[in-house]
Backbone bond lengths (Angstrom), bond angles and torsions (degrees), N, CA, C in turn:
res aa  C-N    CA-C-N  psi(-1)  N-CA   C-N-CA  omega(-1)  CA-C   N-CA-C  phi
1 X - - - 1.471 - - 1.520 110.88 -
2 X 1.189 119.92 -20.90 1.579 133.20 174.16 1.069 113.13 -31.70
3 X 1.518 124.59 -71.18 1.289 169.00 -90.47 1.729 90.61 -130.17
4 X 1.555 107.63 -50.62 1.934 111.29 -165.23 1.723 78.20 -93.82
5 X 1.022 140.64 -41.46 1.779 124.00 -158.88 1.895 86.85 -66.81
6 X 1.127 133.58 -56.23 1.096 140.24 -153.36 2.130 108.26 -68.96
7 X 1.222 101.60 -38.96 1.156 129.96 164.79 1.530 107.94 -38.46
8 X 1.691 96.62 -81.80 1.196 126.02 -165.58 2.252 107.19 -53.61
9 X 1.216 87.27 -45.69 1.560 107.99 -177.54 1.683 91.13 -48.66
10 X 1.072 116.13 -76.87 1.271 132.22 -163.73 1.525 113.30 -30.81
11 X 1.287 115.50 -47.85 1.606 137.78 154.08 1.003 111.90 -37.59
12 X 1.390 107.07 -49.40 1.833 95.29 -173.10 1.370 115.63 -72.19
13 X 1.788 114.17 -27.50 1.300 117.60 -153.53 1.929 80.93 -82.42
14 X 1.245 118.98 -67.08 1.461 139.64 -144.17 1.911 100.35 -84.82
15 X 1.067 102.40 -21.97 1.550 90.51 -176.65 1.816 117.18 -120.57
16 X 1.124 82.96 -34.24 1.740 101.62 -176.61 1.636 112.60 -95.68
17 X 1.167 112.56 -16.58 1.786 115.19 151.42 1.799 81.59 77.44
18 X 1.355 125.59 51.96 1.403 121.81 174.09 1.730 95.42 -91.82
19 X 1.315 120.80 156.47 1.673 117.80 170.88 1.414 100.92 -77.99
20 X 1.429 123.10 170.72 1.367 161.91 140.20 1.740 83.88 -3.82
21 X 1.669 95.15 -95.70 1.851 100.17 -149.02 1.603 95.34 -68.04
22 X 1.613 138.36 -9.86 1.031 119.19 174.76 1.857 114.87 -74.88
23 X 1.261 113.61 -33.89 1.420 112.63 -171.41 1.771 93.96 -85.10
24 X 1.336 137.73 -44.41 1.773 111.27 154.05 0.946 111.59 -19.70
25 X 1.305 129.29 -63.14 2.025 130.05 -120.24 1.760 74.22 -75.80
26 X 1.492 111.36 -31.49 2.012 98.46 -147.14 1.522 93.50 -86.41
27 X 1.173 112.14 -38.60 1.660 110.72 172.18 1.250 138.75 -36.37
28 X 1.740 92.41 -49.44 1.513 105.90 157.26 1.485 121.29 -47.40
29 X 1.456 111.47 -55.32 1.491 124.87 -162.20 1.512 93.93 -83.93
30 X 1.408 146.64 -23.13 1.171 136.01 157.97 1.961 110.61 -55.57
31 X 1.212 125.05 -56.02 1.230 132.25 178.67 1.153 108.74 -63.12
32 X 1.241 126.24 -7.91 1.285 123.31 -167.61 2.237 99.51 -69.98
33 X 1.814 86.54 -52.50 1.500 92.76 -176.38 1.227 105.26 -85.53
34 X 1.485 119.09 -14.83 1.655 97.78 159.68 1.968 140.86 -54.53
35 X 1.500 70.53 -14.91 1.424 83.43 176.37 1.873 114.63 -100.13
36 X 1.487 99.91 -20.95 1.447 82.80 174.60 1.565 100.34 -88.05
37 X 1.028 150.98 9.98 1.176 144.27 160.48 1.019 148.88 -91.86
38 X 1.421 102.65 -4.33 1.868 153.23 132.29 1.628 88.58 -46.21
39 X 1.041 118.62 -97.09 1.127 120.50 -149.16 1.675 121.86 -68.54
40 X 1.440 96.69 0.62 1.898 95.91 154.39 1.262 118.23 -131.64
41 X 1.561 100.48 33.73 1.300 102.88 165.99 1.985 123.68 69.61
42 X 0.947 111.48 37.35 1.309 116.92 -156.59 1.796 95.87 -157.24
43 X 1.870 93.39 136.20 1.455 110.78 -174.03 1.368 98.61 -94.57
44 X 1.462 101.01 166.25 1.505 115.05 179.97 1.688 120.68 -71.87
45 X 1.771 100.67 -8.48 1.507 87.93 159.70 1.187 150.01 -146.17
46 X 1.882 81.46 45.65 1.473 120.99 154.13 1.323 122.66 -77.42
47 X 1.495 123.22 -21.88 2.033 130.97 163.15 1.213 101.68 -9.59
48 X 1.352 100.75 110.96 1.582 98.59 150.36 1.947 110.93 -113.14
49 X 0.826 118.43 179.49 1.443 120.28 176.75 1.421 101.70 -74.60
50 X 2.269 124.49 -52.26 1.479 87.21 169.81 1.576 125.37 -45.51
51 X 1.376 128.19 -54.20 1.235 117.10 -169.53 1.632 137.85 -57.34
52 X 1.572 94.80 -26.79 1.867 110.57 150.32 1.333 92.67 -30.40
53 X 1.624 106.68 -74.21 1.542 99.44 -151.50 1.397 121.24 -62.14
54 X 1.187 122.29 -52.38 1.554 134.25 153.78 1.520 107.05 -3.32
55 X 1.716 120.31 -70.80 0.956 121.22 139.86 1.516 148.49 17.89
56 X 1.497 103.27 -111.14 1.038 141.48 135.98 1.874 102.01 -2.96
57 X 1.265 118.05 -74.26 1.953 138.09 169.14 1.419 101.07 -20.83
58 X 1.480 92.32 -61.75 1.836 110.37 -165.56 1.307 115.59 -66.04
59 X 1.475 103.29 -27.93 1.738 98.93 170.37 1.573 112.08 -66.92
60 X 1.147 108.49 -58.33 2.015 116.41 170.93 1.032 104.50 -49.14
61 X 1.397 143.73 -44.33 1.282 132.46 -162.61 1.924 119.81 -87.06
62 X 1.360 86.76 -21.35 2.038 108.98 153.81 1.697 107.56 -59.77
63 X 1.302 134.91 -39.04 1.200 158.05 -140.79 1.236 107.61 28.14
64 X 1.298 97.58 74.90 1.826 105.01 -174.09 1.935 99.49 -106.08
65 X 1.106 104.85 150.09 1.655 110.52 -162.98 1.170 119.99 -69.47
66 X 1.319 129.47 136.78 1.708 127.29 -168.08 0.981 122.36 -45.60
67 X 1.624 126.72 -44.63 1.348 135.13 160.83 1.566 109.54 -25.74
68 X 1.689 105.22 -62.46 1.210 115.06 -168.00 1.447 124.28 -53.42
69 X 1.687 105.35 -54.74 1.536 123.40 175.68 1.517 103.72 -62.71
70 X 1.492 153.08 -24.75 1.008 156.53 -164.35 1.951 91.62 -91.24
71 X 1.298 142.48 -62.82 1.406 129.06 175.73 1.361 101.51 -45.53
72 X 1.552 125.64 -65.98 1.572 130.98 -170.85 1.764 106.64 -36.69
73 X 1.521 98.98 -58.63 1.912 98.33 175.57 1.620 107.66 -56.63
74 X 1.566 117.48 -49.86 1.436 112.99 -174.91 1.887 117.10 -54.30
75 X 1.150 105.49 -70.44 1.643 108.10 155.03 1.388 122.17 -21.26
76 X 1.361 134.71 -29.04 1.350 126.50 -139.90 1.627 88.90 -131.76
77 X 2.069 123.85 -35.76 1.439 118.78 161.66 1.428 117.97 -45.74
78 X 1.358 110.97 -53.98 1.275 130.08 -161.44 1.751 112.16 -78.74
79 X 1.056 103.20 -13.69 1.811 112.50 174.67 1.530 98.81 -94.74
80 X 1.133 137.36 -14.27 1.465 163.90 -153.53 1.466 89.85 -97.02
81 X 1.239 96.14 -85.38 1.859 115.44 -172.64 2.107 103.11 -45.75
82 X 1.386 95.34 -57.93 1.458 82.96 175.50 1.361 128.85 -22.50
83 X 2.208 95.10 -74.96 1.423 122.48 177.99 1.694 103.87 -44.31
84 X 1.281 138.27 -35.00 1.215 120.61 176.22 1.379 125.56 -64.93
85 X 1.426 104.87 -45.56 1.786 142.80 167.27 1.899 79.47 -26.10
86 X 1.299 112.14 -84.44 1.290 95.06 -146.29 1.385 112.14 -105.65
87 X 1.382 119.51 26.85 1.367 137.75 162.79 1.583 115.69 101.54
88 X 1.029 100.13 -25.91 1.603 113.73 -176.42 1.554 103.15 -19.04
89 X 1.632 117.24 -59.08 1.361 122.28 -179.41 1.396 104.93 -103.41
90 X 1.455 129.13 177.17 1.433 137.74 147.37 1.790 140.93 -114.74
91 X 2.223 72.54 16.84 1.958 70.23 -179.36 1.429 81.86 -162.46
92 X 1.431 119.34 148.29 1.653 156.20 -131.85 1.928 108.14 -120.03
93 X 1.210 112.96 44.00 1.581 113.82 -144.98 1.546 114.05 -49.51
94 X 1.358 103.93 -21.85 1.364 121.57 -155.28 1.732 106.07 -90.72
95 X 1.372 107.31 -26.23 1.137 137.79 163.83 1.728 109.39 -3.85
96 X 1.380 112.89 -66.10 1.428 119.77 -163.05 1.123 109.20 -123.27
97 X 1.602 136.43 28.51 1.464 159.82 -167.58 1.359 103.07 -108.89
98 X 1.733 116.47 83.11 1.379 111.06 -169.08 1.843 104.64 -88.63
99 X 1.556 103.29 164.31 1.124 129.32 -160.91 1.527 106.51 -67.44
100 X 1.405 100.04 143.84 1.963 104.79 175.13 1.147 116.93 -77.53
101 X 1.690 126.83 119.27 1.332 149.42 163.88 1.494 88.65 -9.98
102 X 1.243 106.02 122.30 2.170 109.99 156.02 1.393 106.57 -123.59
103 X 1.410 113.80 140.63 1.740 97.37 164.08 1.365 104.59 -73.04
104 X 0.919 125.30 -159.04 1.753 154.15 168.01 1.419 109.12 -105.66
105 X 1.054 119.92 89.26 1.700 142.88 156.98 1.810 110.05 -49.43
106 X 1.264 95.93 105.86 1.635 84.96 -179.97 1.671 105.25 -94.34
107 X 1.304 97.63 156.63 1.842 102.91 -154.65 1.351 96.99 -75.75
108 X 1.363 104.92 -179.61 1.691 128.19 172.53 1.286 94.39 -91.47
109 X 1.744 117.48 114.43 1.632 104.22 136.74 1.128 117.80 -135.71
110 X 1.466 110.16 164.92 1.663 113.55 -154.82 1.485 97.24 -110.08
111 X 1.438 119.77 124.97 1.529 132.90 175.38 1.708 125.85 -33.69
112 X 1.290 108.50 139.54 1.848 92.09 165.46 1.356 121.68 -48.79
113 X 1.256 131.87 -2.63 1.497 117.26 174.72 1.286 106.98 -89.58
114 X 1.413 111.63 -33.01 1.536 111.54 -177.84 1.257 132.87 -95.90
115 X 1.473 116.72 2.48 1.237 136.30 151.57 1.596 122.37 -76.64
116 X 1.625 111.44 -19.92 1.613 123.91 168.58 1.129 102.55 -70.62
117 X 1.712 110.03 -69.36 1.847 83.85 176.87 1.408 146.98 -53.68
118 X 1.357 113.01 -22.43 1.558 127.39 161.54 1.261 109.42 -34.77
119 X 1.318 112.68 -69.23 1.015 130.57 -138.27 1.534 113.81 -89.78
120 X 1.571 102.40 -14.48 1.401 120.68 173.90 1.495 108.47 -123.87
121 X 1.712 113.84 34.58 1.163 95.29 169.25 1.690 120.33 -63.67
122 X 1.094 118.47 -179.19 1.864 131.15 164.46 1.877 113.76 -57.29
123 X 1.290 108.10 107.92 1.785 90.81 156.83 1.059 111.29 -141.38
124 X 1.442 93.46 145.35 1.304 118.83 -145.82 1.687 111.40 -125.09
125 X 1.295 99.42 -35.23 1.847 108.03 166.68 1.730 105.37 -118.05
126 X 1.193 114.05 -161.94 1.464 135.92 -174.05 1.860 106.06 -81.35
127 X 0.799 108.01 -29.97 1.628 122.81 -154.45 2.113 82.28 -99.32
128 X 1.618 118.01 -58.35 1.268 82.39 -164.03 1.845 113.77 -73.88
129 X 1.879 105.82 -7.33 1.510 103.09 -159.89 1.549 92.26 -73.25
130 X 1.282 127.41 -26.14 1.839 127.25 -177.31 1.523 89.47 -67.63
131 X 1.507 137.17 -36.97 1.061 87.55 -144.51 1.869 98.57 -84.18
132 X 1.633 92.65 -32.74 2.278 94.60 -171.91 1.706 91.57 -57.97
133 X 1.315 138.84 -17.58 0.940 123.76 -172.08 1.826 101.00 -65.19
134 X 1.133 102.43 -41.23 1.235 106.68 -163.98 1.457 113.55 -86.27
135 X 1.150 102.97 -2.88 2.032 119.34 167.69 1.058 120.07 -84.71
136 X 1.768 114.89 -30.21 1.146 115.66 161.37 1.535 134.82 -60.04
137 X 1.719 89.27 -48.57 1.528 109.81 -171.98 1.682 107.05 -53.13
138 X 1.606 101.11 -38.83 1.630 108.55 169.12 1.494 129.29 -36.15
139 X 1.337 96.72 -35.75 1.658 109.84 -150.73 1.306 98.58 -107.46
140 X 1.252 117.83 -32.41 1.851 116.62 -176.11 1.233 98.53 -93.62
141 X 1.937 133.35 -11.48 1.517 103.26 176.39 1.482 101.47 -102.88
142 X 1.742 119.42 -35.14 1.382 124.34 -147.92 1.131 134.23 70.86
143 X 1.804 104.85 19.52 1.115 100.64 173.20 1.761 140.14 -86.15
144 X 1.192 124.46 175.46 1.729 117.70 -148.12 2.111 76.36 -80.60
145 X 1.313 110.64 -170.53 1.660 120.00 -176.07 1.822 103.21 -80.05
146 X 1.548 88.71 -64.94 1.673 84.19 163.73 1.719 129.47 -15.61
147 X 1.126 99.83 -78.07 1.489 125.91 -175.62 1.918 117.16 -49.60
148 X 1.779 85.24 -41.10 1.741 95.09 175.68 1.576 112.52 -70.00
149 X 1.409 112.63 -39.20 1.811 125.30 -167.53 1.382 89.91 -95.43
150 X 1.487 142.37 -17.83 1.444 117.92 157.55 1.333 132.60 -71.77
151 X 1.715 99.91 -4.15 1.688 93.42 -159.58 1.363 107.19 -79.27
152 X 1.530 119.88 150.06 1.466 111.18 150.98 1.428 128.99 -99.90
153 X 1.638 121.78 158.70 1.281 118.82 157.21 1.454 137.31 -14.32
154 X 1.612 106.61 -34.11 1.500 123.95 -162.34 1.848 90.70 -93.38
155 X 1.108 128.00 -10.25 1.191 133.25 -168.78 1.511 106.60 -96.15
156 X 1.412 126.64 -26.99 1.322 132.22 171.97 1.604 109.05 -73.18
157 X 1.466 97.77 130.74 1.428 108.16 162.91 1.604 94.49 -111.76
158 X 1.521 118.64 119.69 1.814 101.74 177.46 1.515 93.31 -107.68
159 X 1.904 119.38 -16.00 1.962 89.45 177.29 1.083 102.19 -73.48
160 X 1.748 129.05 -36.73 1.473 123.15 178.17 1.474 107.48 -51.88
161 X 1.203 136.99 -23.88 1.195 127.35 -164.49 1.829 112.22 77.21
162 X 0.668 124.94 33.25 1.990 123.40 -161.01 1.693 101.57 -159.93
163 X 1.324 101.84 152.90 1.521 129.86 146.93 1.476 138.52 -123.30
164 X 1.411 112.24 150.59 1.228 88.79 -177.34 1.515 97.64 -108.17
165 X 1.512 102.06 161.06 1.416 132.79 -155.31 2.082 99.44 -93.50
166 X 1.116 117.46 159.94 1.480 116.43 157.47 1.790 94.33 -154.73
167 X 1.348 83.01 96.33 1.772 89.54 176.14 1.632 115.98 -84.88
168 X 1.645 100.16 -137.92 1.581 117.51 -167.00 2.191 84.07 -69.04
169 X 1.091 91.96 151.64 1.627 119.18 171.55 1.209 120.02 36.79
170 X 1.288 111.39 40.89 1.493 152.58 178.94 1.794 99.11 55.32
171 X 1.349 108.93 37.31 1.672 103.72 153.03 1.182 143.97 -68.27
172 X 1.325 123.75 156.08 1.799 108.94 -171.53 0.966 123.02 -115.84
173 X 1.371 151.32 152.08 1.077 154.89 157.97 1.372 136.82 -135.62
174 X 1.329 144.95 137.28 1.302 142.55 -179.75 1.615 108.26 -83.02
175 X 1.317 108.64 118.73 1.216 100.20 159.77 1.680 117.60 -123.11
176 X 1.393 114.80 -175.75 1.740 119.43 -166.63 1.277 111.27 -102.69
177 X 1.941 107.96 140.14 1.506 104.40 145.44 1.149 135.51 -102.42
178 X 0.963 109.77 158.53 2.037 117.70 -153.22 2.048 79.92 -109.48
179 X 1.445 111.19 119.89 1.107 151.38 170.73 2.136 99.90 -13.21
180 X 1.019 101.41 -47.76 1.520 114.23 153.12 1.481 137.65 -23.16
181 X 1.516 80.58 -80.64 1.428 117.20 -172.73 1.637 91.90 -66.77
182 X 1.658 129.91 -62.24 1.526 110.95 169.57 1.507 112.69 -35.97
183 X 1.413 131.90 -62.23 1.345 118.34 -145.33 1.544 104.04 -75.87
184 X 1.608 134.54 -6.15 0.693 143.69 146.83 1.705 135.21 -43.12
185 X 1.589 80.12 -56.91 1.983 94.24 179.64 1.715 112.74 -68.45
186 X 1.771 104.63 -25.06 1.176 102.60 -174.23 1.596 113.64 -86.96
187 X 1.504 104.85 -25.11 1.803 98.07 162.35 1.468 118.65 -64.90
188 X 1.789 114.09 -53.60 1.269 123.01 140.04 2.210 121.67 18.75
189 X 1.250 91.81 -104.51 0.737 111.60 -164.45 1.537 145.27 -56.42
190 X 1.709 100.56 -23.33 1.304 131.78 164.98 1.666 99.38 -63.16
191 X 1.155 124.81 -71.12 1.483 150.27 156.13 1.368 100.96 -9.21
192 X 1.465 126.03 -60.70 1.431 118.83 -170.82 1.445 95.27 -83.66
193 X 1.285 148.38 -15.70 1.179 127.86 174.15 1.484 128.02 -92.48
194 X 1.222 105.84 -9.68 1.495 118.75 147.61 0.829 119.04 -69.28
195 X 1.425 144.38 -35.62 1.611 154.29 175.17 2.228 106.44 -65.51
196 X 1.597 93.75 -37.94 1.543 77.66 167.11 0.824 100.46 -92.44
197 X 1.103 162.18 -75.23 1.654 148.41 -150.55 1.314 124.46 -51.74
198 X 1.774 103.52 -30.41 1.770 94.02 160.06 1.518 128.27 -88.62
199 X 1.670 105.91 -12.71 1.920 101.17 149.53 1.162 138.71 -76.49
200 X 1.233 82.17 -22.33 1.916 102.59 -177.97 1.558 119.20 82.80
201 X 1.290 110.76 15.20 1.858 123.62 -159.16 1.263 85.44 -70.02
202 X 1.542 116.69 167.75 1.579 114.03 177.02 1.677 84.37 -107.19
203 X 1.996 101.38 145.02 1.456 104.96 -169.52 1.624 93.01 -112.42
204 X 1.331 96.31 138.87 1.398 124.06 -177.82 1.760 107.52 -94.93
205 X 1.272 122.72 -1.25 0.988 132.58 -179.82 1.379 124.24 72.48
206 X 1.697 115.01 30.81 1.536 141.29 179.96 1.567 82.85 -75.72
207 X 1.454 90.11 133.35 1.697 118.25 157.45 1.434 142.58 -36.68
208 X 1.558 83.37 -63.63 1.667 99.68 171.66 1.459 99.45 -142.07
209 X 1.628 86.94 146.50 1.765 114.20 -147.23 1.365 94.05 -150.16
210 X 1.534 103.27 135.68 1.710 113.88 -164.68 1.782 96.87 -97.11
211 X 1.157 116.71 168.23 1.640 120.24 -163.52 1.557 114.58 -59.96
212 X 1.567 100.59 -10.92 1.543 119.37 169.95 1.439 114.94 -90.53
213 X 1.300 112.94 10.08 1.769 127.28 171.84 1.858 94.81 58.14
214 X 1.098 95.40 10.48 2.249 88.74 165.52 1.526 98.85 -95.05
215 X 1.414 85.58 155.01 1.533 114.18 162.79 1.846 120.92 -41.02
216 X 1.456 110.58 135.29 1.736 87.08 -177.76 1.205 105.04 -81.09
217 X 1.418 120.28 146.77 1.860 128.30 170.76 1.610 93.12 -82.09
218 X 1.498 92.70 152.90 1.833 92.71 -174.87 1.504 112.69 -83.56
219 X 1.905 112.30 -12.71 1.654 85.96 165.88 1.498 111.91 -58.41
220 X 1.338 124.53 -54.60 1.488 113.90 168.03 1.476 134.80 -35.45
221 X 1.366 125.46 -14.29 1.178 112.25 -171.51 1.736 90.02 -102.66
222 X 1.286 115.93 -34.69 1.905 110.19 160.05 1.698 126.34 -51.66
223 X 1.085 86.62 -17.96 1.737 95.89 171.90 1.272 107.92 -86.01
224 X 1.117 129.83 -40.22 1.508 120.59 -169.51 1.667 92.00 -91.55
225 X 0.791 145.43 19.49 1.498 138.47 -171.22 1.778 87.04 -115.24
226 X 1.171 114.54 -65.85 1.341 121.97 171.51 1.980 110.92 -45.81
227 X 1.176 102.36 -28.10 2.119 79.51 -161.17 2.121 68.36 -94.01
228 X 1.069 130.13 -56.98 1.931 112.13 -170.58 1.444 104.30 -52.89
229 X 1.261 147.80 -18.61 1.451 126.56 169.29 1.355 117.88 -101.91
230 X 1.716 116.04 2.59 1.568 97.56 150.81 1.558 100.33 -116.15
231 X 0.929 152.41 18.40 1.655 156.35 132.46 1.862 109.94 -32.38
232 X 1.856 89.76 -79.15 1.520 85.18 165.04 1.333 132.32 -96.87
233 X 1.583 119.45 55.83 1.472 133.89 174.80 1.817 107.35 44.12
234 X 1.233 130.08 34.88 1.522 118.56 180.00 1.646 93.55 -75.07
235 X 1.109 113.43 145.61 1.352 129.42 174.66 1.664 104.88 -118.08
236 X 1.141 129.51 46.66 1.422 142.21 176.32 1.183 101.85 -149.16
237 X 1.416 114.96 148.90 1.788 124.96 144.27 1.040 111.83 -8.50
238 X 1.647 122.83 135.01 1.100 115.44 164.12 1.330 90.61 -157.02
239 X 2.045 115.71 125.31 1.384 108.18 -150.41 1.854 88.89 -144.15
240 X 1.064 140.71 -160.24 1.607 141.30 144.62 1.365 92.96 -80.86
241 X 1.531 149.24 -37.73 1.142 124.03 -150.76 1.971 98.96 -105.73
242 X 1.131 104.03 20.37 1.511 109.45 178.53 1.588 93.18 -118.55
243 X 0.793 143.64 5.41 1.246 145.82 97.83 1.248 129.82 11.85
244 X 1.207 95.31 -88.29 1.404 149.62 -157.79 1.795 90.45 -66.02
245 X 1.530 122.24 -73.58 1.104 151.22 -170.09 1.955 100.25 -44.43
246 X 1.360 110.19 -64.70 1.072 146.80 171.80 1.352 117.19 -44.17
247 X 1.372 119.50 -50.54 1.345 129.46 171.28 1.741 106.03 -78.19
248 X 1.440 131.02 -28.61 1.697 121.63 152.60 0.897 110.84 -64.86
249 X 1.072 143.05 -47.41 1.829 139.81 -136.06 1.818 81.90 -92.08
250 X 1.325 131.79 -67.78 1.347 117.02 -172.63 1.726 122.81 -63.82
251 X 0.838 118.29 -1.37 1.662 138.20 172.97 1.544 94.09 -87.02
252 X 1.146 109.33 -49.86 1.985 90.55 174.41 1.456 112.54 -105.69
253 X 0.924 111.29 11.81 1.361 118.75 151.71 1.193 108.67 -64.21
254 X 1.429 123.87 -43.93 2.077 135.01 -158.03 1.698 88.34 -100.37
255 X 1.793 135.35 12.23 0.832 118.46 138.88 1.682 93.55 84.74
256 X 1.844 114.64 26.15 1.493 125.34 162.87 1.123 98.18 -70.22
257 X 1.426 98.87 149.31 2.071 106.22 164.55 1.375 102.54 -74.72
258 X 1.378 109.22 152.89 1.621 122.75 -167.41 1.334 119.01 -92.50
259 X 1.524 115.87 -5.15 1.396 123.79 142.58 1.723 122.55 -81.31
260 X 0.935 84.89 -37.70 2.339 77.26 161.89 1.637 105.67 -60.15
261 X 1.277 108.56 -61.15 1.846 108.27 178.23 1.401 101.81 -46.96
262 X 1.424 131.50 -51.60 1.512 127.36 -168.92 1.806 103.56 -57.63
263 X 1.243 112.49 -35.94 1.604 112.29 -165.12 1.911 102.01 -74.95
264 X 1.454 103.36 -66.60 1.456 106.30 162.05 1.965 121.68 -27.66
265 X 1.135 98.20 -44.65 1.725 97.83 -160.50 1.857 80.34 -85.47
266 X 1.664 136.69 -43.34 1.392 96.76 177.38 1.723 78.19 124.83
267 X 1.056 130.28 -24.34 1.714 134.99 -163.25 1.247 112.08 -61.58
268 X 1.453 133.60 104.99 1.306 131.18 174.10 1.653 119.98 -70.02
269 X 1.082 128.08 8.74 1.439 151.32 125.22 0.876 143.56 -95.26
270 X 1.646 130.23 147.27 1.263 118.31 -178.17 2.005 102.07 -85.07
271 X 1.138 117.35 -18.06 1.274 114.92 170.91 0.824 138.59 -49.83
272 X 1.505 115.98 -27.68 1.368 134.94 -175.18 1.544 97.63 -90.48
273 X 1.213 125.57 -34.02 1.573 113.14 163.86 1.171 147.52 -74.20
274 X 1.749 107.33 -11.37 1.105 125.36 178.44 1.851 119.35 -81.31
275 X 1.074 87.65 -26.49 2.060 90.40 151.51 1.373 122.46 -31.24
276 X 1.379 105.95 -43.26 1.634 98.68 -175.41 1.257 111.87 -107.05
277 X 1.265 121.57 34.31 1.380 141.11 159.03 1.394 116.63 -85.39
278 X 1.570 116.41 -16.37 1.781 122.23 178.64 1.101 91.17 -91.15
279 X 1.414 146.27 -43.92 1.427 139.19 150.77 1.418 157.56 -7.53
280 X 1.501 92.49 -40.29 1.614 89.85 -169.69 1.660 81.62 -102.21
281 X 1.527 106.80 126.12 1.230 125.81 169.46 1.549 111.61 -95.58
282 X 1.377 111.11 -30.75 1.532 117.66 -165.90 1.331 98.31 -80.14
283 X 1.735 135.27 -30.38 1.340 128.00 155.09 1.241 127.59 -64.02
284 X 1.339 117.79 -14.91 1.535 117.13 -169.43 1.865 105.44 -89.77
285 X 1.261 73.09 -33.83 2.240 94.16 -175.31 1.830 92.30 -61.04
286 X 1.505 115.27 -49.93 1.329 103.55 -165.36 1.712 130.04 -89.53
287 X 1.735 100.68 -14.75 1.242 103.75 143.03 2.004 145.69 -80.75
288 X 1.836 96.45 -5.52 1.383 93.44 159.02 1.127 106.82 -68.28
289 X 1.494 117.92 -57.73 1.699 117.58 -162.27 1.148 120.81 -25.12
290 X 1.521 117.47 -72.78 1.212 164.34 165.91 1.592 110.87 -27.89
291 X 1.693 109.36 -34.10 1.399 113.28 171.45 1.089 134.55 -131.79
292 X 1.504 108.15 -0.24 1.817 112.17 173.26 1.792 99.10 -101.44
293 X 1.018 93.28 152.94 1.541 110.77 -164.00 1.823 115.68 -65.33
294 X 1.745 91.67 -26.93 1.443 92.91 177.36 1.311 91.40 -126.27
295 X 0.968 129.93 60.10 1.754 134.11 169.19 1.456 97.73 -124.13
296 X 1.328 126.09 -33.23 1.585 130.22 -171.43 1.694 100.96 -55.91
297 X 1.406 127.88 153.39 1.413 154.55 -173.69 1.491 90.87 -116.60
298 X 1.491 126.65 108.73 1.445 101.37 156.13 1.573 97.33 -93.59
């Protein structure tokens, strides 16, 4: 099974335009049953669908979270479907192994007051102006972390006001800067080019660049997420992809259509956008008012 996970990986990276931490995440969850299949003695193309399910047991019986067991099954159809693709196997085990009940998790988002201070924190050296620069850039595009630490320089339009995007499966998209976020990039940016020229790193034209003119590693970008949400006392989540969350939910808050938010956020469904439709409370509060008879304020 070594041999097809390694195979298969390779596809994702080289043919299927999957990112870095997306073709890990599946590797993992491919090895995952490589290992239970180690341990009952049984090759990968002996699968039968009972043993999917068997499977399948061991994930629930880990009590690992539906979300979770639902990628592990997705990863493991689709490595399935391959092996059929090119004969390797002749039967699809995973095939009819339906998905674990999830509720609907409604997201973290953080209020207009607490997105002002973000966004206006203090900088004072090189290291903190990259980083609100890069809190901003969060909030005026919505884009996922990936997408923000891939972008380059050459990707900014700041008279257009816009960037363009290279999301999930190397798709594109333009997204906006919010008037801010320019006057930011343009203090920004001088700043990072002093930063390469006084390391001397050769610049590849990465965005944001740590005082060592390298690329940020994402334990670092969890660290600085962690020291700004106990800095300014938030007692909530505070993630790049709450962000993310935060920058939809107030867009339909301002009463955007939820297919413009779907195009912006990158969502190849509209389902996946409609999550932050249980969200906007401050729209829901102002269309009762507005329409129940004793909800009106004169």
């Amino acid at each position: 099974m070594d041999e097809f996970i390694r195979q298969y990986i390779s596809y994702l990276r080289d043919v299927a335009g999957y990112s870095e931490k997306t073709a890990i995440s599946y590797e993992h969850d491919l090895r995952r049953l490589e290992s239970w299949l180690k341990s009952h003695h049984m090759d990968v193309t002996e699968m039968t669908e009972e043993d999917a399910r068997a499977f399948t047991v061991s994930l629930y019986e880990e009590k690992l979270n539906p979300a979770t067991i639902n990628r592990i099954l997705s990863a493991n159809r689709s490595f399935f479907h391959s092996l059929c693709e090119t004969g390797a196997v002749s039967v699809q085990p995973f095939k009819m192994i339906k998905r674990a009940k999830q509720g609907r998790r409604i997201p973290v988002v953080l209020t207009p007051e607490e997105i002002d201070k973000l966004l206006n924190c203090p900088c004072n050296d090189y290291t903190s102006l990259m980083e609100v620069t890069m809190f901003n850039m969060f909030y005026s595009t919505g884009c996922r972390l990936s997408e923000l630490m891939d972008m380059k320089i050459q990707d900014l339009n700041i008279k257009g006001r816009r960037a363009l995007v290279t999301g999930k499966g190397n798709k594109q998209r333009y997204v906006f800067l919010t008037e801010k976020a320019v006057k930011m990039l343009e203090d920004y940016l001088p700043e990072r080019k002093r930063i390469v020229e006084q390391t001397k790193t050769a610049d590849d034209g990465t965005l944001f660049l740590n005082k060592k003119g390298k690329k940020l590693p994402l334990s670092t970008i969890h660290i600085i997420f962690d020291k700004y949400r106990v800095n300014l006392g938030l007692t909530k989540k505070f993630t790049p992809h709450v962000f993310r969350h935060t920058f939809a939910t107030h867009l339909l808050d301002n009463n955007a259509d939820i297919r413009i938010v779907q195009e912006l956020l990158g969502h190849e469904s509209i389902g996946t956008t409609q999550i932050y439709t249980h969200v906007t409370g401050k729209r829901l509060e102002n269309i009762y008012r507005d329409a129940h008879p004793h909800g009106r304020k004169d």
